[in-house]
C-alpha positions in Angstrom: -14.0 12.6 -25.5 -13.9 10.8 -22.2 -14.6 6.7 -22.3 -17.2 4.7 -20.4 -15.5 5.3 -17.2 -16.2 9.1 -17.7 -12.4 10.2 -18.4 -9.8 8.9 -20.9 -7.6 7.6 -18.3 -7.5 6.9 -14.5 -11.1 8.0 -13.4 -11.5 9.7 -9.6 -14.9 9.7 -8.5 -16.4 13.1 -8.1 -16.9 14.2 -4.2 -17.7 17.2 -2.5 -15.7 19.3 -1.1 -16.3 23.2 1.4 -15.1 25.8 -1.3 -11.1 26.7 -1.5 -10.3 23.3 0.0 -7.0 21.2 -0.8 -7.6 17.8 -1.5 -5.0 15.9 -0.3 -3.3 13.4 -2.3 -3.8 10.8 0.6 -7.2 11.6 1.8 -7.5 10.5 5.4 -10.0 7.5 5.8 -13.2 8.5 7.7 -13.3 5.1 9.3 -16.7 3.0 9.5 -19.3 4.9 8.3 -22.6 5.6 10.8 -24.9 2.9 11.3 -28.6 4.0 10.4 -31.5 2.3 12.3 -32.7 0.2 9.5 -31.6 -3.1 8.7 -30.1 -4.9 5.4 -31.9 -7.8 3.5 -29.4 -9.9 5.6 -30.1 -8.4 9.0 -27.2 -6.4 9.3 -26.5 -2.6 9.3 -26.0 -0.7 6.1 -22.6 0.0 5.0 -23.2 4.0 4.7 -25.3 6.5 6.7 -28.5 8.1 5.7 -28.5 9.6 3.1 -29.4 13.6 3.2 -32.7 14.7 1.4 -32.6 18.0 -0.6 -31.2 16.8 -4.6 -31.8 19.0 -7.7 -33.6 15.9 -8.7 -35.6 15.3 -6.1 -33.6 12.3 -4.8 -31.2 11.7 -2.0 -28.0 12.8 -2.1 -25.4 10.2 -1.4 -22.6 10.5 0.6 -19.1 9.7 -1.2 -17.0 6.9 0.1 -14.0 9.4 -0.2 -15.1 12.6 1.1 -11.8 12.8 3.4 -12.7 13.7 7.0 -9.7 15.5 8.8 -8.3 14.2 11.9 -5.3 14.9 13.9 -2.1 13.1 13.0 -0.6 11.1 16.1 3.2 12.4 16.1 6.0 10.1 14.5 7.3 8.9 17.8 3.9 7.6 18.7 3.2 5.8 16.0 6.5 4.1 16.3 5.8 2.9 20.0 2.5 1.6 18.9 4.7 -0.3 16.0 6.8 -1.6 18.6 4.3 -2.3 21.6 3.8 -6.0 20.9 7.4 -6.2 21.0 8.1 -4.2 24.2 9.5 -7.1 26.4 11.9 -8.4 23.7 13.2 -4.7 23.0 13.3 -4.1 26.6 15.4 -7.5 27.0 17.8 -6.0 24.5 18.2 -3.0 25.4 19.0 -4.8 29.1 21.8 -6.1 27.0 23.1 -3.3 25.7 23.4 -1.6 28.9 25.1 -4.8 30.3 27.4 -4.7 27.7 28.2 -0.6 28.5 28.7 -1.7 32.0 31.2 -4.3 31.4 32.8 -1.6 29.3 32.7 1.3 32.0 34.7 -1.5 34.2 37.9 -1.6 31.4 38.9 1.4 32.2 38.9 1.0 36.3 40.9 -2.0 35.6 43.3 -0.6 33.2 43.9 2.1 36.2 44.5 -0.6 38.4 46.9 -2.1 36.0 49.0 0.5 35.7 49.3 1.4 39.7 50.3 -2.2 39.9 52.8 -1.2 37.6 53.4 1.6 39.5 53.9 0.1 42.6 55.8 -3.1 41.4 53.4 -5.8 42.3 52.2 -8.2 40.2 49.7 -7.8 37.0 48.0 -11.2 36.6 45.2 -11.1 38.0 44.7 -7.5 36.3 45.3 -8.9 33.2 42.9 -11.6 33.6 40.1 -9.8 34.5 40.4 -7.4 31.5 40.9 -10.6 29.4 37.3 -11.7 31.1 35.7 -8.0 30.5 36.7 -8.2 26.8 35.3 -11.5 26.2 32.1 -10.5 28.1 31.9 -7.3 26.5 31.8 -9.0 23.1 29.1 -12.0 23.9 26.7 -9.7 25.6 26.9 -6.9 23.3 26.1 -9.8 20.4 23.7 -11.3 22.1 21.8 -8.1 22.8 22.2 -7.4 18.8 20.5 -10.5 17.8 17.6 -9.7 20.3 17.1 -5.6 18.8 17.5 -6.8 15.6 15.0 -10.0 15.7 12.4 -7.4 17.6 13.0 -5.0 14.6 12.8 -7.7 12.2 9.0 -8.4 13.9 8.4 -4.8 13.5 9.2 -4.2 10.0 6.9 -7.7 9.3 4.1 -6.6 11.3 3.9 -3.2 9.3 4.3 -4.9 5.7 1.0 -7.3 7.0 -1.0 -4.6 8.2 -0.2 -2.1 5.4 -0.7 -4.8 2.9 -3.7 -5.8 4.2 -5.0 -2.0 4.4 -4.0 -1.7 0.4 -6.1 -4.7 -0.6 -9.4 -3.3 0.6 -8.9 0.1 -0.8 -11.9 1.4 -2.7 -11.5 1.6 -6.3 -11.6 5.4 -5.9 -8.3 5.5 -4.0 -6.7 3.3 -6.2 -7.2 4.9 -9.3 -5.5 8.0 -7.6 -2.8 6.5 -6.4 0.5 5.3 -8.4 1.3 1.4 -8.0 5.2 2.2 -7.9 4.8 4.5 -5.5 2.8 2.3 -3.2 4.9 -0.9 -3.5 7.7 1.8 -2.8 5.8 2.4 1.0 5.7 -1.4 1.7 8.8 -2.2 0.8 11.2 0.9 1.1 9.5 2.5 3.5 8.8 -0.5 5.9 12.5 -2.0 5.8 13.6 1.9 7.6 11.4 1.0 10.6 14.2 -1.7 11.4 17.2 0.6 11.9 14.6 3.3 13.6 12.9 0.7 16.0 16.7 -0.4 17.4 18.9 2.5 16.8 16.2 5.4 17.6 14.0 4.0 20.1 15.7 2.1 22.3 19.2 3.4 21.1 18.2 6.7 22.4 17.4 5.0 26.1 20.8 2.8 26.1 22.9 5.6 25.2 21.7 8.0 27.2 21.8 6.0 30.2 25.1 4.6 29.3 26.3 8.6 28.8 24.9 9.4 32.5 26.8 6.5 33.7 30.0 7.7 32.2 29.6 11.1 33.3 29.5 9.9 37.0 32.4 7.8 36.6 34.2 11.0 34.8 33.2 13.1 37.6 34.3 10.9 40.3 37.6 10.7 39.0 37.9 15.0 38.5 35.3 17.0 38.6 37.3 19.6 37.1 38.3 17.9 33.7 35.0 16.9 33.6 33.4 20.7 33.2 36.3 21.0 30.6 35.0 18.2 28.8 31.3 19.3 28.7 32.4 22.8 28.0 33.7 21.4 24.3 31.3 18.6 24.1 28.1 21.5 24.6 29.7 23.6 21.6 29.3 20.2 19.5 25.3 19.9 20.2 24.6 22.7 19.2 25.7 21.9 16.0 24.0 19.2 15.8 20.8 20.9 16.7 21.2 22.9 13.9 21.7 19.9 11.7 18.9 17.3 12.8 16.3 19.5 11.3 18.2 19.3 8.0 18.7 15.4 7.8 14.7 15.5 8.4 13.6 17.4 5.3 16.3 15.2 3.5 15.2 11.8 4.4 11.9 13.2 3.4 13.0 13.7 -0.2 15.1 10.8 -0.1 11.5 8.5 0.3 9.4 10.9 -2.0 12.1 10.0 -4.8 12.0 6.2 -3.9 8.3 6.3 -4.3 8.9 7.8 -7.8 11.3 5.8 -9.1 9.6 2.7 -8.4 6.2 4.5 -10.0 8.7 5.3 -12.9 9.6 1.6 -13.0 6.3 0.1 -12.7 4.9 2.5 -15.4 7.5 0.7 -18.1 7.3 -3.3 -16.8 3.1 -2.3 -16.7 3.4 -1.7 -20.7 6.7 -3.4 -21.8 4.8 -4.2 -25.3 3.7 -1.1 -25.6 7.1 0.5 -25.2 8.9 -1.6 -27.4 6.4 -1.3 -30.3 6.5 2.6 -29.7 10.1 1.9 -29.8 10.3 4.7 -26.4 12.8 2.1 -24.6 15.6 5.0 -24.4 13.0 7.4 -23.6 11.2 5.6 -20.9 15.0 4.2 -19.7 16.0 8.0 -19.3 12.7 8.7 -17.3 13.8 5.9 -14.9 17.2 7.1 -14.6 15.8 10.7 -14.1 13.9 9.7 -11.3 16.5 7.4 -9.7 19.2 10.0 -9.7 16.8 12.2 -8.0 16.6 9.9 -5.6 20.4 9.5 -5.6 20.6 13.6 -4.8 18.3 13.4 -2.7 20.1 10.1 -0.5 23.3 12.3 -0.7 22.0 15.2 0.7 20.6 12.8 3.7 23.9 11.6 4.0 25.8 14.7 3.8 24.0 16.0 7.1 23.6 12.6 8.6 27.9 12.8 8.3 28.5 16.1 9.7 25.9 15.2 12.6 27.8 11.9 13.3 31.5 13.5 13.1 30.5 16.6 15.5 31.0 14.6 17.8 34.1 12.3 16.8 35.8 16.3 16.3 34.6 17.2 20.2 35.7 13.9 21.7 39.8 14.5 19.8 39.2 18.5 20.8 38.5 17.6 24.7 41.6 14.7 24.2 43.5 17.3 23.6 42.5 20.1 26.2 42.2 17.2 28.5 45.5 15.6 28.2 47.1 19.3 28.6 45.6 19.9 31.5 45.4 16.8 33.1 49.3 16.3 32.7 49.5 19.6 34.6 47.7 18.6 37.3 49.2 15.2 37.5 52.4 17.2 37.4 51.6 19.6 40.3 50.1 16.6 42.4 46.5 16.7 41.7 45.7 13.4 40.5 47.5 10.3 39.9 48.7 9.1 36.3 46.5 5.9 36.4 43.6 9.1 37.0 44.7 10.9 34.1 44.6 7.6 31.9 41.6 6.3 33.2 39.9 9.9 32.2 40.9 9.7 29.0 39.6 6.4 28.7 36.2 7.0 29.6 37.0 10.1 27.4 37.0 7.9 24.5 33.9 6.0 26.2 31.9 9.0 25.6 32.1 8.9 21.9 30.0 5.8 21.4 26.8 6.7 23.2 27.7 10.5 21.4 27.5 9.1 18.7 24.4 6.7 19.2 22.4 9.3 20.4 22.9 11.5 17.3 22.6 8.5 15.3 18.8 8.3 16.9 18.2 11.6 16.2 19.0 10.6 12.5 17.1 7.6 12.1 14.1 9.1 13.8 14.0 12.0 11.2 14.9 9.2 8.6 12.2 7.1 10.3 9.6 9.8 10.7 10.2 10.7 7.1 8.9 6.9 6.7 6.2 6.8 9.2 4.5 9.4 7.4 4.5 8.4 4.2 3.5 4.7 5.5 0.6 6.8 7.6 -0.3 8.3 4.2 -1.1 5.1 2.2 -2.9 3.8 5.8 -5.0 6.7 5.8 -6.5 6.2 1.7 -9.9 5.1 2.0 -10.9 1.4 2.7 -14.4 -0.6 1.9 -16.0 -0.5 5.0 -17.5 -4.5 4.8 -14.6 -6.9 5.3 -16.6 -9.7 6.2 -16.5 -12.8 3.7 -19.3 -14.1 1.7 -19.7 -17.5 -0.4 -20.8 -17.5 -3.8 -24.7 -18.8 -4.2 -25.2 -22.4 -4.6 -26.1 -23.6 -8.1 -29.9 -23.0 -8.7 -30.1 -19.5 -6.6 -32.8 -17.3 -7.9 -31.6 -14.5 -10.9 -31.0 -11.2 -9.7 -33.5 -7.7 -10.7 -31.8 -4.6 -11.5 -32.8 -1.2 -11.1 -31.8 2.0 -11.9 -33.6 5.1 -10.4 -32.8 8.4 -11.9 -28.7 7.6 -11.0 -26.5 10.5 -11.7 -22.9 9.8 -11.0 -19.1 11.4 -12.3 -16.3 10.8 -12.0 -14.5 14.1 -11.4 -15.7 17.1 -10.7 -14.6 19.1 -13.7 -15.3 16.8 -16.2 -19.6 16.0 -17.8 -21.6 13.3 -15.5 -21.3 10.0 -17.1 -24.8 9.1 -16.3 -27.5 12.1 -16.2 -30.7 10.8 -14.3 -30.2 7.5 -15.8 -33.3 5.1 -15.3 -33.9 1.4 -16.6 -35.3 -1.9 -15.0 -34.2 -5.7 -15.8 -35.9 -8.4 -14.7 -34.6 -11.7 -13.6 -33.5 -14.0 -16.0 -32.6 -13.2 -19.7 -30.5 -11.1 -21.7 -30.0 -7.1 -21.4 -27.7 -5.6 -23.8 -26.3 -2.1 -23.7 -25.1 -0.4 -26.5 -24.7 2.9 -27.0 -21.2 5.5 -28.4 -17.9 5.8 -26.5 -18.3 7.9 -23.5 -22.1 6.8 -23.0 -21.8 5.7 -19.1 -22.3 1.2 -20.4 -19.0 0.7 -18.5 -20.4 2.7 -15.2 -23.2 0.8 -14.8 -21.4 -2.4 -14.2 -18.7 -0.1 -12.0 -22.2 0.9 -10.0 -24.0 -2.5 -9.4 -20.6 -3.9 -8.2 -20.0 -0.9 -6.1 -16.7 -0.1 -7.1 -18.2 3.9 -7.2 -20.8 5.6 -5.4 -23.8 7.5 -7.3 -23.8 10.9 -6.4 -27.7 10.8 -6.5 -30.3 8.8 -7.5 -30.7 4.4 -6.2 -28.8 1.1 -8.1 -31.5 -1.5 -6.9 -30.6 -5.2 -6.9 -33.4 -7.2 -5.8 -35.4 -3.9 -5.1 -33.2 -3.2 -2.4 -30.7 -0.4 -2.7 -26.5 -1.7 -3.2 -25.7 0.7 -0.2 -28.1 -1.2 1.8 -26.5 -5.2 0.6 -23.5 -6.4 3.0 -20.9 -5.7 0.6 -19.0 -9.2 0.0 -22.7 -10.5 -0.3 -23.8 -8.4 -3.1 -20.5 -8.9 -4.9 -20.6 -12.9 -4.4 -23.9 -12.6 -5.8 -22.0 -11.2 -9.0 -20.0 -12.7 -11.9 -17.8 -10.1 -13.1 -15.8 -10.1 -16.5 -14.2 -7.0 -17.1 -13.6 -4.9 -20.6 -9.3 -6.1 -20.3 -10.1 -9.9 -18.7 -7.2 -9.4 -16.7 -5.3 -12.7 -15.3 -2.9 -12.6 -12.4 0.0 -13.8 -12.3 0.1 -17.7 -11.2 -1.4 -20.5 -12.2 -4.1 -21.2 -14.2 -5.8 -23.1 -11.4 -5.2 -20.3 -9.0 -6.8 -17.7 -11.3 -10.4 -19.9 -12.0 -10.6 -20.6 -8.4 -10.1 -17.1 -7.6 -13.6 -16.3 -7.4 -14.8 -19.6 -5.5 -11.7 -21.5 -4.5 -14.0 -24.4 -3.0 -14.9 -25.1 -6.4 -14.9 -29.3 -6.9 -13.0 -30.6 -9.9 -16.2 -31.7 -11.5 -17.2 -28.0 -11.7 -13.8 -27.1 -12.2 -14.0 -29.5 -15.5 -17.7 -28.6 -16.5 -16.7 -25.1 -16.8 -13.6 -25.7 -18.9 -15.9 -27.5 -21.5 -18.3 -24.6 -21.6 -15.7 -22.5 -22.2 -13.8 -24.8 -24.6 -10.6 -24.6 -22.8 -10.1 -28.3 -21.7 -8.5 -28.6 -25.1 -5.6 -25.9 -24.4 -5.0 -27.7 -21.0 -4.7 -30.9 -22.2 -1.8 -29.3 -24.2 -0.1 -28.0 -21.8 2.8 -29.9 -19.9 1.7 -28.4 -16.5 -2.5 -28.6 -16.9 -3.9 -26.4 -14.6 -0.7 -26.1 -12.7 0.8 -23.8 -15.6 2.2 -20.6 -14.9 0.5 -17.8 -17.1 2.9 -14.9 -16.5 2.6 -11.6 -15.2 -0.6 -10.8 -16.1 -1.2 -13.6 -18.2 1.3 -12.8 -20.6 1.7 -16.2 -22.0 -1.9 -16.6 -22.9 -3.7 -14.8 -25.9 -5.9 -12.3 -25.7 -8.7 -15.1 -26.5 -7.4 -17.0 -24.3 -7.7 -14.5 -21.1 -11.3 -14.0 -22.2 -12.0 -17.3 -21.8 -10.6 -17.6 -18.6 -12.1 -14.6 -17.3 -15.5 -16.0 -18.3 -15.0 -19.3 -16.7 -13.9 -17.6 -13.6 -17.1 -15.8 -13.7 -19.4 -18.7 -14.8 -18.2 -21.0 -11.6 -19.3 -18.7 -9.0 -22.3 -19.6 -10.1 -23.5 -16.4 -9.9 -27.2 -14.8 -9.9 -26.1 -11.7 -11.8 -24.0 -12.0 -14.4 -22.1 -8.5 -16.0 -20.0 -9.3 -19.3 -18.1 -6.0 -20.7 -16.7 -6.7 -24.1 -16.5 -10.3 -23.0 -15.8 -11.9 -26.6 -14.4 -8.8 -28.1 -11.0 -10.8 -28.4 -12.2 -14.3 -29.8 -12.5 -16.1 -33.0 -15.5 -16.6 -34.5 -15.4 -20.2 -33.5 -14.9 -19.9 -29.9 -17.6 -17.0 -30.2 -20.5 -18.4 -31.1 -19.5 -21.4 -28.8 -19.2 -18.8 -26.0 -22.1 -17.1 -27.6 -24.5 -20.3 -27.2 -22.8 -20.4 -23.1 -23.9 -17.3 -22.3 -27.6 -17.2 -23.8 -27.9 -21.3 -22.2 -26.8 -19.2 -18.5 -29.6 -16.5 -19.5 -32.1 -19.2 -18.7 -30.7 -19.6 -15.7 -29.4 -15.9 -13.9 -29.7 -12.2 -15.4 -27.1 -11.4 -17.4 -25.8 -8.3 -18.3 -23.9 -7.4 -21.6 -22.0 -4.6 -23.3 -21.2 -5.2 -26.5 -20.4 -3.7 -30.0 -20.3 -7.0 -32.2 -24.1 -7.3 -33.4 -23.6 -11.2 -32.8 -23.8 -10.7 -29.3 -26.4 -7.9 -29.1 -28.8 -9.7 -31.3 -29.2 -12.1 -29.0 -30.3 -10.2 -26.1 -34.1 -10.4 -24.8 -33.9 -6.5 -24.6 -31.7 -4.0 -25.1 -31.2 -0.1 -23.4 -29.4 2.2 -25.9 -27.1 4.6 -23.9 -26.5 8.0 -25.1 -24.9 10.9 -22.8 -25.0 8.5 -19.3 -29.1 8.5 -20.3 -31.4 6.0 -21.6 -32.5 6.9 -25.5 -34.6 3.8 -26.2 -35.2 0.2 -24.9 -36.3 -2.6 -27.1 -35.5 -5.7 -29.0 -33.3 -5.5 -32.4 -36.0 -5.0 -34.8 -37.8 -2.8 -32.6 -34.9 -0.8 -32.1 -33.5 -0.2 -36.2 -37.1 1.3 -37.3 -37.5 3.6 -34.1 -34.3 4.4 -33.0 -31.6 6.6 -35.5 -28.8 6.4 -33.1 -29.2 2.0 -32.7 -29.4 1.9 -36.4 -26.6 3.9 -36.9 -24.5 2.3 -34.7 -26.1 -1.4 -36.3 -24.9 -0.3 -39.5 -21.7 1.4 -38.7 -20.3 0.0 -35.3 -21.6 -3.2 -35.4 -19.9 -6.2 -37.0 -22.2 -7.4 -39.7 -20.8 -11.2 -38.7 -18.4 -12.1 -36.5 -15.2 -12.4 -38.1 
């Protein structure tokens, strides 16, 4: 039996799809839809394009938030240049730095050749000695100096993309969340995003440094003898093609590597998300050894990264001491037969060993970038997941504004394709002002229609009307300031008290702020507590009661001062003290706004001006209590079954 949200856990909206097509676990996000010709109640475009006649039930189809739209994915490098753009004069300044620092280095080994003909030739050594001395200390400085500066810029860079992928993730439709894992998402902004440090610096402008610096050292090398020079690239070729053979590998790898951070951390979350629930199943060993399944895949899988990132990095360390070797044979022949000096031979052999660094960096690129590009794409991924297309802000109404009308117009809606609709051509109409109550079994599509008016979901047919004009049609953040929302779980967020009943209108004065603890008769819980307001309720608002988060939730809602106001299960938790007072809130604000309940505690319902009996996401009967037991079986079944006689 699926629940009000059309599925026993984690509903995904229904969309349409051309037969035999994937959908991708990321869908990509269409971008801002079209902008029809007509205008909003506000003056401003509709969020979503017209919608295409043609519906089995005669009304317009609507077109899904989600339906993925493919597009062409920019290449990993590319996205990594637009990461570091802003940032291009700071890199570039660093990377200056770096080749400073080579050239102070390629200058050693000249003066270490001129050391030892002045040895040679018995003359003096000082000044020789002093200028390496001054190269050393040189070398050092500007080579730390240019450090700070990559690493500040890839500091920046790893910032930049934590802001704009958090700032992506908090305007995700509801759709794409409830697809998506938490872990694996806080994995993406926090795993994912620190790898763009070591790629910004050590791939992208690592790979221009060292392969200048490797030019460079090549000329110098050639200069001093051609002919140990085509010895040296003769062994130093065999070694890249090794590591062409092995950069692919250390791709797929760091690939892996992320795809098991993600699942860990998914892993992780799912046992801190339900620690209660764990313990009193008593599964901690079980869920422990799920955890430490997923972080020793990730283990293999960061081993198998390193493995080939190794054997890429010491191909070349093993060609630098092969071509030491062929070249110190040779070269001591031809210093023997005349050829070339010994201070040649040693300076060679120098710059020998000078070719190993920017060897090295450059395969060290290679494996950051595949490391990097492994990270790009899963950052891309999460980027691409569907976003509300109305960002701009709204304020709550001021006190007084006019109650909201509701409509619903033959609404079908599901949330997956393969499971039943959870509303079937559903139809009602509130007025402003009062009290609607709907009540109806498990799986009846009461949830939905709050997930609908607040447009958390898209109907697949049919029109939600607020104020006779269509939702898709509202600027979203002005319908949903228009809304006071307290959902089936209350949930708090971690913080303060304060911080969670100003969440909803943080310019709220302390009068209000005061006014609506009364009404909700928690100024007497404050008062007790050492902190006020200022109290920490815990992650999630463990350290409150389950009463206690209802409340909360309802005073949040009640200072928005909102025109419509939607209470799921809202005093399913509390006493029956603090529920009739609550009860006695909520019919005072009927006077004032529409309010929506759903409820199974006859208490509440009883109280309602009318109420719509659900049954199958359609409407059975509408009417007032006593209308409703003597023509309605289902209402007075569930009156004499579901219901709670009293509250208890």
């Amino acid at each position: 039996m699926v629940d009000d949200r059309g599925a026993m856990k984690e509903p995904v909206p229904s969309h349409r799809r051309v037969e035999g097509e994937a959908t991708p676990q990321y869908p990509e996000d269409p971008g801002p839809p079209a902008v029809p010709g007509s205008r909003t109640p506000a003056g401003r475009p509709p969020a979503d394009e017209p919608r295409p006649a043609g519906s089995a039930d005669g009304h317009t189809d609507r077109r899904s938030w989600d339906d993925p739209s493919p597009a062409a994915e920019p290449p990993a490098w590319q996205v990594l240049l637009g990461y570091a753009r802003p940032y291009r004069l700071t890199l570039i300044g660093g990377g200056l730095l770096s080749l400073a620092t080579g050239a102070v280095g390629l200058a050693l080994p000249l003066t270490a050749k001129r050391l030892v003909d002045d040895l040679a030739q018995d003359r003096s050594v000082t000044e020789a000695l002093v200028w390496l001395a001054v190269l050393a200390l040189a070398n050092a400085g500007i080579g730390a100096l240019g450090s700070y500066v990559l690493d500040r810029a890839a500091e920046s860079v790893v910032l930049d993309a934590r802001r704009h992928l958090v700032s992506h993730l908090v305007w995700l439709r509801v759709p794409a969340v409830d697809r998506s894992e938490p872990g694996d998402l806080m994995a993406r902004v926090t795993a994912d995003t620190t790898l763009l440090r070591e790629v910004t610096t050590g791939s992208l402008v690592s790979a221009v440094t060292n392969t200048l610096m490797l030019l460079a050292t090549v000329t110098v090398m050639a200069l001093l003898d051609p002919l140990l020079l085509v010895v040296t690239v003769a062994v130093l070729g065999g070694a890249q093609v090794v590591t062409g053979v092995v950069v692919p590998r250390i791709s797929r790898a760091a690939a892996r590597a992320q795809e098991s951070v993600g699942a860990m951390g998914t892993a992780l979350e799912r046992v801190l998300g339900a620690m209660r629930t764990v313990k009193a199943s008593g599964a901690e060993q079980r869920e422990a050894q799920r955890v430490d399944q997923a972080a020793t895949q990730a283990w293999q899988a960061g081993v198998r990264a390193a493995k080939w990132e190794a054997l890429a990095g010491n191909t070349a360390g093993l060609a630098i001491q092969v071509s030491f070797i062929v070249v110190l044979g040779l070269g001591g022949a031809r210093v023997a037969s005349g050829a070339i000096d010994v201070g040649t031979l040693i300076a060679f052999l120098l710059y020998l060993y000078y070719l190993l660094p920017p060897m090295q960096g450059l395969v060290g690129a290679a494996s950051q970038y595949q490391v990097g590009a492994a990270a790009v794409a899963r950052i891309r991924q999460a980027e691409q997941l569907p976003v509300e297309p109305d960002r701009a802000p709204a304020e709550p109404p001021r006190p007084g504004a006019a109650p909201a009308a509701v409509a619903f117009d033959q609404v079908h809606f599901g949330y997956r394709p393969e499971l039943p609709e959870a509303h079937r051509g559903l139809s009602f109409t509130v007025p402003p002002r009062g009290m609607t109550a709907f009540v109806g079994p498990s799986g009846a599509g009461k949830t939905t229609v709050f997930s609908l008016i607040e447009r958390f979901y898209e109907a697949t047919s049919g029109r939600v009307l607020v104020d006779g004009t269509d939702v898709t049609d509202w600027p979203l953040a002005e319908l949903r300031a228009a809304i006071g929302y307290v959902e089936q779980d209350a949930p708090v967020l971690s913080g303060t008290l304060r911080e969670n009943l100003l969440l909803g209108a943080p310019h709220a004065s302390e009068d209000e702020l005061a006014q609506v603890l009364r009404t909700t008769r928690l100024d007497s819980q404050v008062a007790r507590l050492p902190d006020g307001l200022d109290t920490l309720v815990g992650h999630r608002g463990t350290r409150l009661s389950g009463g206690e988060r209802q409340r909360v939730a309802i005073a949040r809602a009640l200072l928005r001062h909102p025109r419509l106001l939607l209470l799921d299960e809202a005093t399913s938790q509390l006493d029956a003290v603090n529920e009739a007072a609550l009860r006695d809130t909520i019919a005072d604000a009927a006077h004032t706004t529409t309010v929506l309940v759903v409820a199974h505690r006859l208490s509440t319902v009883t109280m309602a001006n009318r109420i719509v009996v659900l049954d199958t996401g359609r409407v059975r009967a509408v009417g007032t209590h006593a209308e409703l037991l003597g023509t309605d079986p289902l209402y007075a079944e569930l009156a004499a079954t579901q219901f709670l006689v009293a509250a208890d």
